[in-house]
C-alpha positions as CSV (number, residue, x, y, z in Angstrom):
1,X,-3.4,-32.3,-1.6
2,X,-2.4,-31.9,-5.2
3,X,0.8,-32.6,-6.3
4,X,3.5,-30.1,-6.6
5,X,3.8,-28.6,-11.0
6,X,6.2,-26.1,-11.6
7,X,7.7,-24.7,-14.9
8,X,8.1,-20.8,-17.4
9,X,5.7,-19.4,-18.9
10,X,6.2,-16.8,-21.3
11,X,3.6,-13.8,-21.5
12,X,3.3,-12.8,-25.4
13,X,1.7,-10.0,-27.6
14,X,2.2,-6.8,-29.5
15,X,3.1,-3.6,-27.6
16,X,0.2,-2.5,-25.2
17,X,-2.1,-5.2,-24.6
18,X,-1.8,-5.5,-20.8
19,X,1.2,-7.9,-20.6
20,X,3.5,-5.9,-17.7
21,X,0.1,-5.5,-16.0
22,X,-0.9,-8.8,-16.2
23,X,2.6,-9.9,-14.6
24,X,2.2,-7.6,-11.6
25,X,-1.2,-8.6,-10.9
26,X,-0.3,-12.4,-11.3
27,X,2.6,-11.9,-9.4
28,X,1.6,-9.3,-6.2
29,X,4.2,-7.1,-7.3
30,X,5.1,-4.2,-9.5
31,X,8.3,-6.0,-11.4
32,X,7.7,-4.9,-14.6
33,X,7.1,-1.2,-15.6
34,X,3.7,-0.1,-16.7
35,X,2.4,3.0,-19.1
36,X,-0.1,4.1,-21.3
37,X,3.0,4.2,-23.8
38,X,3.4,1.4,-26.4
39,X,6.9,-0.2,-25.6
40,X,7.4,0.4,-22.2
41,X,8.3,-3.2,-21.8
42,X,12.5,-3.3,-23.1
43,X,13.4,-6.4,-21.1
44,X,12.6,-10.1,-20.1
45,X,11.6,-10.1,-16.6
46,X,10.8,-13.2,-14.6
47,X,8.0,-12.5,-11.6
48,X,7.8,-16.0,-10.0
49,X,4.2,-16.6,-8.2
50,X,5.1,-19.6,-5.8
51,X,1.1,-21.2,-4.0
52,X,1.4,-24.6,-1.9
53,X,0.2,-26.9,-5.2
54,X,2.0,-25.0,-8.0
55,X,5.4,-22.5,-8.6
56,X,4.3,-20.2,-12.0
57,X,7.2,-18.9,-13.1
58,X,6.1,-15.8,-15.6
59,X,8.6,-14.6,-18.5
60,X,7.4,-11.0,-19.3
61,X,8.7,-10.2,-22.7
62,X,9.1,-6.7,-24.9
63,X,5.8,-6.2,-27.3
64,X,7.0,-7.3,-30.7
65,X,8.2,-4.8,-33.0
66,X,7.3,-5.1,-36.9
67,X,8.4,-1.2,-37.4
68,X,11.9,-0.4,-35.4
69,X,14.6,-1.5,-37.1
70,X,17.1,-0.7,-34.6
71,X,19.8,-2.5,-32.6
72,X,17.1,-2.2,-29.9
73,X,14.3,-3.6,-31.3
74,X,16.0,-6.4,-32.8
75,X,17.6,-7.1,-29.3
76,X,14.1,-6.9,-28.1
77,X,12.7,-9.6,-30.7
78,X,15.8,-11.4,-30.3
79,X,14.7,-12.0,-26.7
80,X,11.3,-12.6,-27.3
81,X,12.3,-15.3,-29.6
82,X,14.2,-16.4,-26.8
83,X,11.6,-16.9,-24.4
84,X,9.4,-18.8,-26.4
85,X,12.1,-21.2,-27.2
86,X,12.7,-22.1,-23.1
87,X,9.1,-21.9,-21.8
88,X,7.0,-24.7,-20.9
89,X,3.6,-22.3,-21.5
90,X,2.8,-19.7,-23.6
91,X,0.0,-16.8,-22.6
92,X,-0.5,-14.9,-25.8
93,X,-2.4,-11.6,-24.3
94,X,-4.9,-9.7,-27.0
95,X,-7.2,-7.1,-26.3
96,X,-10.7,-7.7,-26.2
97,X,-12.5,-7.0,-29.4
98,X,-9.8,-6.6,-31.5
99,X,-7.6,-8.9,-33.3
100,X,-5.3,-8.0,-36.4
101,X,-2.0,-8.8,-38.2
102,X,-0.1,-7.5,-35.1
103,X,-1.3,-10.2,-33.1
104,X,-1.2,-12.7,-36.0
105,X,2.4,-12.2,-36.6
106,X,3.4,-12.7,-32.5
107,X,1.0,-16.1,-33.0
108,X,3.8,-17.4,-35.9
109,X,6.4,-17.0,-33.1
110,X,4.7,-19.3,-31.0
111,X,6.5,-23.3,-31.0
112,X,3.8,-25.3,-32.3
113,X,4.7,-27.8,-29.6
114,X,4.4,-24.9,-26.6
115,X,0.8,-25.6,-24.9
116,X,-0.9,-21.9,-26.3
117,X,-3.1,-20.5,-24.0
118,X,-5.1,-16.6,-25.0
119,X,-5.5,-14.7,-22.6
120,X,-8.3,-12.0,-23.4
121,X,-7.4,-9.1,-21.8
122,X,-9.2,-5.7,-20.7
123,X,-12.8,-7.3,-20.8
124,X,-13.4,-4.3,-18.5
125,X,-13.2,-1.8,-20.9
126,X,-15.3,-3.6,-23.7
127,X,-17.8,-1.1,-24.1
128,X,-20.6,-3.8,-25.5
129,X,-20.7,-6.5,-23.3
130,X,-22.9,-8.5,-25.2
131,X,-19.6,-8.8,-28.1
132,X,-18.0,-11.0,-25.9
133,X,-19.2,-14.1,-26.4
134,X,-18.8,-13.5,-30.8
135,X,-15.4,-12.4,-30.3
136,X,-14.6,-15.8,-28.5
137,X,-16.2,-17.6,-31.5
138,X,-13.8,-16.0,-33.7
139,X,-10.8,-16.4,-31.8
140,X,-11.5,-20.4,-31.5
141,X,-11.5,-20.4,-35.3
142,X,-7.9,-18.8,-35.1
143,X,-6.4,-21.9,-34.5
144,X,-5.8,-24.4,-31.5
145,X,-5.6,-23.1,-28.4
146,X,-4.9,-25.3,-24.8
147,X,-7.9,-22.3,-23.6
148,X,-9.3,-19.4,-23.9
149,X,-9.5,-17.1,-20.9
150,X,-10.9,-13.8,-20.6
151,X,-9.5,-11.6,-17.8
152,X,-9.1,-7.7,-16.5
153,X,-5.7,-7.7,-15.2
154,X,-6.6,-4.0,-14.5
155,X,-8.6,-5.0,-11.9
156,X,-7.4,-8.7,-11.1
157,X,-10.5,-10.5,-12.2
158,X,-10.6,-14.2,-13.4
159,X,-6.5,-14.6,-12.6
160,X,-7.4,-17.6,-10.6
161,X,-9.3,-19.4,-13.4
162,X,-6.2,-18.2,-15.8
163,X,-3.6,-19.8,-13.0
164,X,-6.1,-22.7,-12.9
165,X,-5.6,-23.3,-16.6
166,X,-2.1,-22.6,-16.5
167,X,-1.4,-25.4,-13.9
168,X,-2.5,-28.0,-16.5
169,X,0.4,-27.4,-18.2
170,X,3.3,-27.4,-16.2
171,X,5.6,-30.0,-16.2
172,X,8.1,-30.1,-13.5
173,X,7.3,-32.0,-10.1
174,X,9.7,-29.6,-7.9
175,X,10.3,-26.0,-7.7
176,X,12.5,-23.7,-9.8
177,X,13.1,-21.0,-7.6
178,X,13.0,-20.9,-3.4
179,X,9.7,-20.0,-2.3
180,X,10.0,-16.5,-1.3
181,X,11.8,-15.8,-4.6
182,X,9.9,-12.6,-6.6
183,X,11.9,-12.6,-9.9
184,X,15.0,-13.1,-11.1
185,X,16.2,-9.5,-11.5
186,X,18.5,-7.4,-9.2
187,X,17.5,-4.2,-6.8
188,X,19.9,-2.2,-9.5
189,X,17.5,-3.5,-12.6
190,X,14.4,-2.7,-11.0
191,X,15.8,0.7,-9.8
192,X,16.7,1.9,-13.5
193,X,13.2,0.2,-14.7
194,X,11.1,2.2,-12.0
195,X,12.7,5.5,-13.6
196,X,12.4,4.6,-16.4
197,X,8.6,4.2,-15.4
198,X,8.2,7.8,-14.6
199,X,10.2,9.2,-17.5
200,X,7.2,7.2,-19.7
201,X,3.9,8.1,-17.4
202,X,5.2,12.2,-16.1
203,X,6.5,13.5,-20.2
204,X,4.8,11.1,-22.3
205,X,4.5,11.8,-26.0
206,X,7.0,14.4,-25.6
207,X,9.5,11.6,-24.3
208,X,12.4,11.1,-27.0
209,X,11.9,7.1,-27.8
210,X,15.6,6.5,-27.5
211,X,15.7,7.7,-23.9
212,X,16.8,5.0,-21.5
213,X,18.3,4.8,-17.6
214,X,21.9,3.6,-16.5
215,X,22.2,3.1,-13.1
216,X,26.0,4.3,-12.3
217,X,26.1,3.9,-8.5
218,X,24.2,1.3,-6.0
219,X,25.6,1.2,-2.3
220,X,23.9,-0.4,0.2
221,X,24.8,0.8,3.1
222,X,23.0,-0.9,6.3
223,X,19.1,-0.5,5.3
224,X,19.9,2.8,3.3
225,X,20.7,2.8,-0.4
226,X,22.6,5.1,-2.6
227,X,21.8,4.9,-6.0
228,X,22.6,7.6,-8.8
229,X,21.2,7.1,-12.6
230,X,21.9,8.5,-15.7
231,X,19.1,9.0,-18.4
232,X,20.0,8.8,-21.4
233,X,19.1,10.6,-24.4
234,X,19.9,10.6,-28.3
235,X,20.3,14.7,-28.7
236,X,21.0,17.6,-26.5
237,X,17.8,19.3,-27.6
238,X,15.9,16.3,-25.0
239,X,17.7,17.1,-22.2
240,X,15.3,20.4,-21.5
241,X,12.1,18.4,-22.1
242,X,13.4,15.7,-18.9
243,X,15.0,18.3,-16.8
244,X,11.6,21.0,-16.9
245,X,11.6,24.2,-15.7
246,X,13.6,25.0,-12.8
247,X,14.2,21.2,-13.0
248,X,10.4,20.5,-11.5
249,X,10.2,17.3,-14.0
250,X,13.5,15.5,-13.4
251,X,12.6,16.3,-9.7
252,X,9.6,15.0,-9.7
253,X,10.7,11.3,-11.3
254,X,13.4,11.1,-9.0
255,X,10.6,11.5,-6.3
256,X,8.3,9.5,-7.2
257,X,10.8,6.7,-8.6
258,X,12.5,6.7,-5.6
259,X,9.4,6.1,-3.2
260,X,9.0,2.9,-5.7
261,X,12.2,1.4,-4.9
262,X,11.7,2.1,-0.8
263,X,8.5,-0.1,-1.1
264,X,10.4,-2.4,-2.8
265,X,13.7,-2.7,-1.0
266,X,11.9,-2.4,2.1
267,X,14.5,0.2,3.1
268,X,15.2,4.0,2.7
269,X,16.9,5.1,-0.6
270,X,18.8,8.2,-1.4
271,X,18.6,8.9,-5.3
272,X,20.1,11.0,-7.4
273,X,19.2,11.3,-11.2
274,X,20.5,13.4,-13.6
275,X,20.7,13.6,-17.9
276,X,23.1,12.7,-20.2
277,X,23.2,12.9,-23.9
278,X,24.9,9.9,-25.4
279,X,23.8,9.7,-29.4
280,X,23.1,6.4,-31.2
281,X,22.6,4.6,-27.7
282,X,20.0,2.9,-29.5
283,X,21.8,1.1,-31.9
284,X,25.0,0.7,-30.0
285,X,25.0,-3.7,-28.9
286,X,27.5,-3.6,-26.6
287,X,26.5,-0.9,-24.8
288,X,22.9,-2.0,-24.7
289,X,24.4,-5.3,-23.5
290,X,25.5,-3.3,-20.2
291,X,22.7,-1.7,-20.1
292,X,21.0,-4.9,-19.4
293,X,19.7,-5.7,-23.0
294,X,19.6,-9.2,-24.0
């Protein structure tokens, strides 16, 4: 039997490459949200992925923003930074068939002494196969890379040759975490996040981007939770677009949020989720700081 390797790895790119989906798919789980929006991903999130030779312990970070220059964005960067500076691995996620200056500048970020791994994501959707094999020629001439893996986190294919890879690199001859450990983030986080989720995926383009989620009540009582969240928005001319007609919108995220977090918690929840308007939220440090921003 192999001996045991455990260590962090951070997953890296710019905003909508697959990163949050490649987490839950690595992982089992849905811990980090996922939408067809570009920054979705706000927060670090650790999913931890424990197997009998190996405990991979993934740090799911915000895409990097070069146009924001918000207290939120900078927060975001700041943690990105962060993460790179405390893993033992790096997986820096592009899509495949296209590689710019977005994905050049998150490959500066990257400690020359971090083991670099690319992950090619979305092969999938690569609508000429037969470009595969050139665009991997060009990425090799990028720089040094520990691999290069291509993968469809969409549909969980090649993962094991990514974890395979991975494995190589991690240092640590006991575990991190206790084996039935998920991630490193509390019921109340992945409450406001799966909210969050729905405000992106039901209003889309429509959605205000400084709209955010503040959980202000979380009771467990027995195997029942009762959770009530605040959204947050920037002007009093958002609130309409959230709450819908006869309220059918707001309704419907609470619903489908809520039916998130009873898979989750393995229990029933009661939720209640209503609007708030609270300008400048966005560039406002401390209060992103209780809101979970790092």
């Amino acid at each position: 039997m192999s001996e045991m390797r455990s260590g962090q790895i951070a997953i890296v790119g710019r905003p909508n490459v697959g990163k949050s989906t490649l987490l839950n798919a690595l992982v089992g789980e849905k811990l980090s949200i996922v939408s067809q929006r570009a920054q979705t991903t706000r927060h670090r999130i650790m999913g931890i992925l424990t197997r009998p030779d190996a405990q991979y312990v993934f740090v799911d970070t915000p895409g990097f923003q070069t146009r924001h220059g918000n207290a939120l964005n900078r927060v975001m960067n700041r943690g990105v930074r962060q993460a790179l500076a405390a893993v033992d691995v790096v997986l820096f996620v592009v899509e495949a068939g296209r590689f710019d200056e977005r994905d050049r500048a998150v490959r500066q970020l990257v400690p020359a002494d971090r083991p670099l791994i690319i992950v090619v994501n979305k092969i999938d959707q690569l609508a000429d196969k037969t470009q595969l094999l050139p665009y991997l020629a060009r990425l090799s001439s990028v720089g040094e890379f520990a691999a290069i893996v291509p993968v469809s986190a969409q549909r969980g294919a090649r993962l094991d040759a990514l974890l395979g890879e991975t494995r190589k690199h991690l240092p640590n001859d006991q575990l991190l975490f206790a084996e039935d450990e998920l991630t490193d983030r509390s019921e109340r986080f992945l409450a406001a996040e799966y909210i969050r989720e729905k405000l992106f995926r039901l209003i889309g383009d429509e959605l205000p981007y400084a709209a955010t989620v503040e959980v202000e009540r979380f009771v467990v009582d027995g195997a029942l939770r009762r959770i009530s969240a605040a959204i947050l928005v920037d002007r009093e001319g958002h609130k309409s677009i959230i709450i819908g007609k006869g309220g059918e919108v707001i309704k419907r995220i609470a619903s489908e949020a809520r039916l998130d977090m009873e898979r989750m918690f393995d229990g029933r929840v009661f939720l209640e989720v209503f609007v708030k308007v609270r300008s400048g939220w966005a560039d406002d440090e401390r209060l992103l700081k209780t809101l979970g921003y790092e």
